[in-house]
TORFIRO-277357 format. One record per residue (C-alpha): x, z, y. Coordinates in steps of 0.25 Angstrom, whole numbers, padded with zeros to 4 digits, always signed. Layout:
N
XZY;...
This chain:
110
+0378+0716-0090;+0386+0708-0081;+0381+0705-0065;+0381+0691-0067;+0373+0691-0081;+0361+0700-0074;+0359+0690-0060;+0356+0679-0070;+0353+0671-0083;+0368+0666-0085;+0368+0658-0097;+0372+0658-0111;+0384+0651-0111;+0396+0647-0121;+0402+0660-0122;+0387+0666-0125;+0386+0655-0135;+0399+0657-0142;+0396+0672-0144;+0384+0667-0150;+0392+0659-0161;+0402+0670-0164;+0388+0681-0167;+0382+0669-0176;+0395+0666-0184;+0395+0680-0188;+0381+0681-0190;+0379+0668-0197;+0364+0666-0197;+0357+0651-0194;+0347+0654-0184;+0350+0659-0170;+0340+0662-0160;+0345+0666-0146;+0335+0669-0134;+0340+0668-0121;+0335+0670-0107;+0349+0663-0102;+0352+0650-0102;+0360+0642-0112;+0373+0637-0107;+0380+0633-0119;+0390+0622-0117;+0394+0617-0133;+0380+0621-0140;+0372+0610-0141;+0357+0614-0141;+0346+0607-0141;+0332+0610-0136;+0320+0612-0145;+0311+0617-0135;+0313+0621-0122;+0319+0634-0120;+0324+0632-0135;+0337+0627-0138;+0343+0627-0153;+0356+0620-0160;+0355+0618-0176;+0369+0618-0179;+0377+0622-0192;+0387+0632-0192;+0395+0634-0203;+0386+0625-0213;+0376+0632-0210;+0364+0629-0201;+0365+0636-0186;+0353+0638-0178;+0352+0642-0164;+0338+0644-0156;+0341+0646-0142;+0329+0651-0135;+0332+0649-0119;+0325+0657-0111;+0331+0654-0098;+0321+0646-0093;+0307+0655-0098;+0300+0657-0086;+0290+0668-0093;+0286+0675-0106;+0280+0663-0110;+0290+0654-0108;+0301+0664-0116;+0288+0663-0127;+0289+0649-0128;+0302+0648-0128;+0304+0658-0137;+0295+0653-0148;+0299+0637-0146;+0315+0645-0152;+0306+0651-0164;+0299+0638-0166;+0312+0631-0165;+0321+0640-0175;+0307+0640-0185;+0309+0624-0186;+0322+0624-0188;+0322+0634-0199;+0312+0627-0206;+0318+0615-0203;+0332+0622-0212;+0322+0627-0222;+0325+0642-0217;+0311+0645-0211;+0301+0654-0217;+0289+0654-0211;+0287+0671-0206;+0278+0675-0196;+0284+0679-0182;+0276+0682-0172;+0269+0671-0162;
């Protein structure tokens, strides 16, 4: 682990992103979760924010739906805090999996 990677939360940046692409082209899945304690710095993704700490991009890739959840802790202060957070990501990729009729209602724990 490099020096400069240990002193600090550098952030997620374009070449992070873009070895994120490649592993989901192989992969191929729709939904994407990613938990972060780093902040995003992604300059040609445009993200929008469903809840703070939440990021997410609905997108299509390959005529096929592609959804990404980014959950941003960066900014959590506290347990709680990662808990809000972190249940605003479920909540946000529960409606947009039932919003693509891909949601079965299973219970996960509170």
């Amino acid at each position: 682990m490099s020096r400069k990677y240990m002193l600090g939360k550098e952030p997620l940046k374009q070449q992070w992103w873009q070895e994120d692409v490649d592993a989901r082209e192989r992969y191929g899945a729709t939904f994407h979760l990613i938990v972060t304690e780093r902040p995003i710095a992604f300059l040609d993704v445009k993200l929008s924010e469903s809840a703070q700490g939440v990021l997410k991009y609905v997108g299509v890739q390959w005529k096929y739906p592609l959804i990404i959840v980014i959950a941003d802790l960066s900014q959590a202060k506290d347990a709680d805090q990662k808990t809000t957070v972190l249940k605003a990501a479920r909540a946000t990729l529960t409606e947009i999996g039932k919003s693509l009729g891909q949601y079965q209602n299973a219970t996960v724990g509170s």
